[in-house]
C-alpha positions in Angstrom: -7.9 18.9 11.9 -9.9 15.8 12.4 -7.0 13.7 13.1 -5.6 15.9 16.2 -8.8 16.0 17.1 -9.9 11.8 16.8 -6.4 11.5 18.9 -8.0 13.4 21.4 -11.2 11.6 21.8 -12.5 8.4 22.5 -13.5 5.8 19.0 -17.1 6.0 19.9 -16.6 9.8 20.1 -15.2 10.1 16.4 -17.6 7.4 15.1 -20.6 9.7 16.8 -19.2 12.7 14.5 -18.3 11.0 11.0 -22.3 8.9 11.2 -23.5 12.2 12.4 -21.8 14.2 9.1 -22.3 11.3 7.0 -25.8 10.7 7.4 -26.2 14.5 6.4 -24.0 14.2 3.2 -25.9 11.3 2.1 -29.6 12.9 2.5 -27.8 15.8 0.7 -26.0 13.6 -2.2 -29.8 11.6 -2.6 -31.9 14.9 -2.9 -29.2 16.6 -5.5 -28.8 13.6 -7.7 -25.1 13.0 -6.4 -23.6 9.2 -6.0 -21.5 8.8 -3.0 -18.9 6.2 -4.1 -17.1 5.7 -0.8 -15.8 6.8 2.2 -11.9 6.5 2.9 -12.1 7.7 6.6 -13.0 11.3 7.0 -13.2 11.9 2.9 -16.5 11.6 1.4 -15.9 10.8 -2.1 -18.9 11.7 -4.7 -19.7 11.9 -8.5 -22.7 13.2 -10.6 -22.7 12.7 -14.4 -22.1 8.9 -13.5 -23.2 6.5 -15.5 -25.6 9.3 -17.4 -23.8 12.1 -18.5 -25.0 16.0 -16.6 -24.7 19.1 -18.3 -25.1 20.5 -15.1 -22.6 18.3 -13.4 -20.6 20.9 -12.2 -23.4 23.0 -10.7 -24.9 20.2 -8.7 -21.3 19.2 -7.5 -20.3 22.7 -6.2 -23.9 23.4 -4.4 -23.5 19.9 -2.9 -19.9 21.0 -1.6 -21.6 24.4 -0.5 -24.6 22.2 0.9 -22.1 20.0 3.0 -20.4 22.9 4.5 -23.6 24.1 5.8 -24.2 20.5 7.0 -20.4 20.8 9.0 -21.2 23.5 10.4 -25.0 21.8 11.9 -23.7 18.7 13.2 -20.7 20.5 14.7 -23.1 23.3 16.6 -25.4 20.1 17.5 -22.8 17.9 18.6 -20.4 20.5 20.4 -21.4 23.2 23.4 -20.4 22.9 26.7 -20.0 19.6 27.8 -19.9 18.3 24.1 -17.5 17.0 21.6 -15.6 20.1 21.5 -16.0 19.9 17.5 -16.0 23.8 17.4 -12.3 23.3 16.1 -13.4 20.9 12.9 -13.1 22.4 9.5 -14.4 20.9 6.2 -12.1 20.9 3.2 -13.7 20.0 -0.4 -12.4 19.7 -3.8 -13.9 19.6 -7.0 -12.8 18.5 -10.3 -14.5 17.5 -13.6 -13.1 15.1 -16.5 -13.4 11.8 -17.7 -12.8 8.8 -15.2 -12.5 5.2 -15.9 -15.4 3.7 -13.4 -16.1 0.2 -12.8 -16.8 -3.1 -10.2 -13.7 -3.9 -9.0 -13.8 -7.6 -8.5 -12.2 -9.4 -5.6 -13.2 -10.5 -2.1 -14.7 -7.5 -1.8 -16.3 -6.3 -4.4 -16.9 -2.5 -5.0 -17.3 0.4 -7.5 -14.5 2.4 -7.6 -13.7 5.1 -10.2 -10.0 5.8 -11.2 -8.4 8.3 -13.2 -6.1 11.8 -13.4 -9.8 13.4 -12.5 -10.3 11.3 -9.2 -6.0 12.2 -8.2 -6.8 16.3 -8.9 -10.5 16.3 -6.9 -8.2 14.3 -4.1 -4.7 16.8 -4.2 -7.9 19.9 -4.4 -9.4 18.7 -1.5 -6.1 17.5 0.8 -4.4 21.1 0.2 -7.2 23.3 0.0 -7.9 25.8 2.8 -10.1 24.9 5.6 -13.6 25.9 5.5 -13.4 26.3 1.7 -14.5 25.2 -1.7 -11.2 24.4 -4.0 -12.8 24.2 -7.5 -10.4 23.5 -10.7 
């Protein structure tokens, strides 16, 4: 996984990937109607419905998975080859999960919307022991 791999290659390396796959996910989140809320290392954590409720929340949230697999799989064939970041090896894991979240401005020295919840804990334990190159949907 990404962590083997990062250990294997140097910080500007990895940061070159996650901007790369990032920058994807966000154009992808903006153009289906998705909020990223944050990024904990390599997890890209999203909502829709959020603040206005969707009836087609969970729709939009499994073709934006499907959407950033087929994103994975660009940046990896543009950034790996011969000679490249050997990112062949990389495989995207998502997990999806709907229900009610508590969601708010956490206030502090740093200040950030975070979301919190039993919803958030399953989309997390979906997505950490889902299979590679798959969708894990609840």
């Amino acid at each position: 996984g990404l962590t083997a791999w990062s250990s294997a290659h140097e910080p500007q390396q990895v940061f070159q990937l996650l901007e790369a796959l990032f920058r994807e996910f966000d154009a992808t989140a903006m153009e289906l109607g998705v909020f990223k809320v944050e990024t904990i290392g390599d997890c890209y954590v999203a909502v829709t419905g959020l603040p206005d409720p969707r009836d087609d929340h969970a729709v939009v949230m499994a073709q934006f998975a499907l959407e950033c697999h087929q994103k994975m799989d660009l940046v990896k064939a543009k950034l790996g080859g011969p000679g490249g970041l050997g990112t062949e090896v990389l495989r995207l894991r998502s997990g999806l999960h709907s229900g009610s979240v508590t969601a708010g401005v956490l206030r502090g020295q740093k200040s950030r919307f975070q979301l919190f919840g039993d919803t958030i804990n399953t989309a997390s334990r979906m997505e950490s022991t889902g299979e590679p190159s798959l969708v894990q949907i609840s």
